[in-house]
C-alpha positions in Angstrom: 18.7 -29.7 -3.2 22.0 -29.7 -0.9 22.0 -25.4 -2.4 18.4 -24.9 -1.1 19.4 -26.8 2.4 22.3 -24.3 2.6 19.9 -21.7 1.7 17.2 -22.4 3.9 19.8 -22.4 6.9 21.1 -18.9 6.5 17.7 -17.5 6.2 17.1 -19.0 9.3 19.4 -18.2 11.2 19.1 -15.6 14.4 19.9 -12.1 14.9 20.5 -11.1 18.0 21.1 -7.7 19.1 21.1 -5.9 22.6 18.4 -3.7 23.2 20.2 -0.4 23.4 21.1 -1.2 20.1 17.5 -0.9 18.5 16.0 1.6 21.3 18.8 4.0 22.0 20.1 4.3 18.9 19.5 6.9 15.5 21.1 5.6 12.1 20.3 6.0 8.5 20.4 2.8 6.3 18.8 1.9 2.7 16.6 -1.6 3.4 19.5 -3.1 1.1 22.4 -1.6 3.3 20.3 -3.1 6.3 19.6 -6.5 5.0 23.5 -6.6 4.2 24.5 -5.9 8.5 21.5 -8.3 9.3 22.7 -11.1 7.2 26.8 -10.3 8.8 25.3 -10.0 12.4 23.4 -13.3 11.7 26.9 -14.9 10.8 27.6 -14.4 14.7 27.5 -17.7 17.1 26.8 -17.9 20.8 30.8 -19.1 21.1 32.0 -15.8 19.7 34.2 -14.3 21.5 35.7 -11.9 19.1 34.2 -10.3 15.4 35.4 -13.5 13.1 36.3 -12.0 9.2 32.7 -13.2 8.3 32.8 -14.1 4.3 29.8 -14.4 2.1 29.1 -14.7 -1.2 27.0 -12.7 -4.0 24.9 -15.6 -5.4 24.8 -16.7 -1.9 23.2 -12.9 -0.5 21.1 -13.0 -3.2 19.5 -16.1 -3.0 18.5 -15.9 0.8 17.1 -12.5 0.2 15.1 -13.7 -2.8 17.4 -10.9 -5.0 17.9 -11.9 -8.7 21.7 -13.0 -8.3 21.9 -13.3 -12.4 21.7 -9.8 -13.3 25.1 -7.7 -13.7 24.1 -4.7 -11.2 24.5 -7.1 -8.6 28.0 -6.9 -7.9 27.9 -3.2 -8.3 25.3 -2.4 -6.5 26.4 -4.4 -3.4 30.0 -2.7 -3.6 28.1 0.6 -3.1 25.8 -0.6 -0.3 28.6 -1.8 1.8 30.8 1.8 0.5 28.0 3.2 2.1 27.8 1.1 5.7 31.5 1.5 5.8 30.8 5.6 5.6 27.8 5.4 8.2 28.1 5.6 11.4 25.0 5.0 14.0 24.9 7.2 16.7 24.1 5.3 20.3 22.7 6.5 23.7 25.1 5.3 26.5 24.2 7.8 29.2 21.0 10.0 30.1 22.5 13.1 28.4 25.4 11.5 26.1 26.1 9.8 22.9 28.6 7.9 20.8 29.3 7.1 17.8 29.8 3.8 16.0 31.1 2.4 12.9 29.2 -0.5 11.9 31.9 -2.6 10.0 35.6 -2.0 9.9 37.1 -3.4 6.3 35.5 -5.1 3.6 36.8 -7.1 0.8 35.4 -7.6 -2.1 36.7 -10.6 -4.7 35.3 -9.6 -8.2 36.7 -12.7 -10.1 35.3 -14.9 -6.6 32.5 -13.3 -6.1 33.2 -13.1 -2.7 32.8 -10.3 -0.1 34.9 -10.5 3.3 33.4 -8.1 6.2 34.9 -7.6 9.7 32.3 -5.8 11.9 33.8 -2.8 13.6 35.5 -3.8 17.4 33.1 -1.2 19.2 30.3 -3.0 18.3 31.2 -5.5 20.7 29.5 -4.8 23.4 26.0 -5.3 21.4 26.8 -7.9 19.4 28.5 -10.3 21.2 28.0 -12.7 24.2 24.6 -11.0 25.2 23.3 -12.6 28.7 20.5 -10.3 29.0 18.5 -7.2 27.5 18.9 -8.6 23.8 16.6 -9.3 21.3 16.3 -12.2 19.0 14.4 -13.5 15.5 14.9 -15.2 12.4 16.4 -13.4 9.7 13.9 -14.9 7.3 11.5 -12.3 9.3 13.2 -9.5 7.7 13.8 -10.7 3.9 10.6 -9.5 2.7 10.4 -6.3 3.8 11.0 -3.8 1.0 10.4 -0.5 3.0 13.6 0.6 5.2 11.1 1.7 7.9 9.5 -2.0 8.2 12.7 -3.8 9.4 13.2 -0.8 12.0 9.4 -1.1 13.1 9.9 -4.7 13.5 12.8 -4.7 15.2 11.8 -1.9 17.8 8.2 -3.7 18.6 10.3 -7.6 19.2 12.4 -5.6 21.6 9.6 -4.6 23.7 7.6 -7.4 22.8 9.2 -10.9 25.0 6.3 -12.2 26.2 5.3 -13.8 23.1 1.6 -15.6 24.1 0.4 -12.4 25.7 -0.8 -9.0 23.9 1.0 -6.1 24.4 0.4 -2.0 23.6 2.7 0.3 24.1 2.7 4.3 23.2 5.3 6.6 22.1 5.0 10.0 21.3 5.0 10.8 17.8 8.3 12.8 17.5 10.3 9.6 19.3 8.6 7.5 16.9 9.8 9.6 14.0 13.4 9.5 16.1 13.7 5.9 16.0 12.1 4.7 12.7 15.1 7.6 10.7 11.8 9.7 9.3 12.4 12.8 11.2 12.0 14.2 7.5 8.0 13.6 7.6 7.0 16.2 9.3 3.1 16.1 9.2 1.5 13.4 10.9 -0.4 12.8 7.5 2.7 12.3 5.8 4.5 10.3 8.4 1.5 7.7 8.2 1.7 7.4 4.3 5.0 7.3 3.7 6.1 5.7 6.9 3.9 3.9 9.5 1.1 2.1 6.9 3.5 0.6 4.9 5.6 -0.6 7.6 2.7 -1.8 9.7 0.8 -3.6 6.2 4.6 -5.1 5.8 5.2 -6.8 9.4 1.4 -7.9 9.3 1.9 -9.9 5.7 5.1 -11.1 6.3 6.7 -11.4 9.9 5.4 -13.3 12.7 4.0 -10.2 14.5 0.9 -8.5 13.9 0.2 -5.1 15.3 -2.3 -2.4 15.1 -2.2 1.2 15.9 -3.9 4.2 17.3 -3.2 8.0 17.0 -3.4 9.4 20.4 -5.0 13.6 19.9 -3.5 16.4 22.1 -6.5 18.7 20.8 -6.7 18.8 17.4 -3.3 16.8 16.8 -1.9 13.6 17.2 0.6 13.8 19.7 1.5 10.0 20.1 0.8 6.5 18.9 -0.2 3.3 20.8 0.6 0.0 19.4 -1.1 -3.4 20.0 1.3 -5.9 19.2 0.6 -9.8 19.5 2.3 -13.1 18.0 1.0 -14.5 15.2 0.2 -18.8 16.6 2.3 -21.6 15.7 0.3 -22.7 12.7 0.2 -19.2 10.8 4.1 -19.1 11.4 4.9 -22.3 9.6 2.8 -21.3 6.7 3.7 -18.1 6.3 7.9 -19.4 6.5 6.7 -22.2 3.6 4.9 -18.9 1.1 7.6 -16.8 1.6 10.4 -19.8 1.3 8.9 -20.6 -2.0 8.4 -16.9 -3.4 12.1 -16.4 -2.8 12.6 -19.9 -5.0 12.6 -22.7 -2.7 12.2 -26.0 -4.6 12.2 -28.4 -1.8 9.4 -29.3 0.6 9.3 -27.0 4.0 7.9 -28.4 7.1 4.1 -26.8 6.3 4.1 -29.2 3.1 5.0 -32.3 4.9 2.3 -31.1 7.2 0.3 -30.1 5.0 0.4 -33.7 2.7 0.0 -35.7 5.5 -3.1 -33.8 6.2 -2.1 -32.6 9.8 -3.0 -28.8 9.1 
């Protein structure tokens, strides 16, 4: 019981990230590599002043992201993930006509016999990471877990950016080569494509298991879509808790969540 307390925590715990961070910036990460920096930024309090040497470990991951933590790949396949984030770098808009480029972490360590991994996010992340005031965006990491398409958690993350005023419905339209920009699918060429592969999925995703919902329009130049417009709107109070109880107990939860208690004492 105290393990699924612990559990439930982390998972909902916020991420907070400054806008320029998710609407100025192009990178390439696996949904695994990107569960592994949302789960370190996460790790990040409001009194941080500096990137602490944020440890974690691999029974631990995979519980709050509802991974099987008893199978042997595990450890291997994490060591490659954070190989990778270590070898990535996410370029970031910082003027009108000029870039940068970013490591996202700067040393891991990883404790076989433990089972621990040790991650220090890289110092020039500072600036969007730490001690935000203002143009930041925030959610649960439980938001995220469920996702199983890369393109979902950037979808997600790009509509709560542009999306603060949660009681009041919101469209917004970008053209369909930005779109393909920001989501890392410049690879889709066709529109046709881009919706199967890309947009559907992440869309059916955020729907069933965030606490957005948003629909979508392809806007025609002639025969072709040029852009598409997004109606985005919060899901209410009482679809939120139930939604956090399902996916608490699909991931494992053994405990009673705060829809149950609800729910027993026959207040929803």
């Amino acid at each position: 019981m105290k393990q699924d307390s612990k559990i439930l925590d982390v998972r909902h715990k916020t991420v907070v990230k400054a806008n320029d961070l998710i609407q100025k910036s192009r990178f390439s990460l696996s949904v695994q590599q990107q569960k592994i920096v949302l789960y370190l930024i996460s790790q990040i309090t409001q009194f941080d002043n500096e990137f602490k040497l944020y440890e974690f470990s691999i029974p631990e991951f995979c519980k709050v992201c509802g991974i099987d933590y008893k199978s042997g790949k595990n450890y291997q396949d994490l060591k490659a993930a954070i190989k990778e984030i270590a070898d990535k770098s996410v370029w970031i808009k910082i003027e009108e006509d000029e870039e940068t480029l970013l490591r996202w972490i700067e040393k891991p360590y990883i404790n076989k016999k433990s089972g621990t991994i040790k991650i220090r996010l890289d110092e020039d992340m500072k600036p969007f990471l730490l001690q935000l005031k203002e143009n930041f965006t925030q959610y649960e990491l439980l938001w995220t877990l469920h996702f199983k398409s890369k393109y979902s958690i950037r979808l997600y993350e790009l509509i709560k950016s542009i999306h603060f005023r949660e009681l009041e419905s919101y469209t917004r339209e970008y053209k369909l080569d930005e779109l393909r920009r920001l989501l890392d699918a410049e690879n889709y060429k066709t529109y046709q494509t881009f919706k199967t592969r890309v947009l559907i999925p992440a869309i059916d995703e955020i729907n069933n298991y965030s606490d957005k919902n948003i629909e979508y329009e392809p806007i025609k130049r002639g025969r072709s879509v040029y852009s598409i417009r997004f109606t985005i709107t919060t899901k209410d109070t009482v679809e939120r808790l139930k939604l956090q109880s399902d996916i608490e107990h699909e991931f494992g939860l053994d405990q009673m969540t705060l829809w149950d208690e609800l729910e027993s004492k026959g207040l929803v």
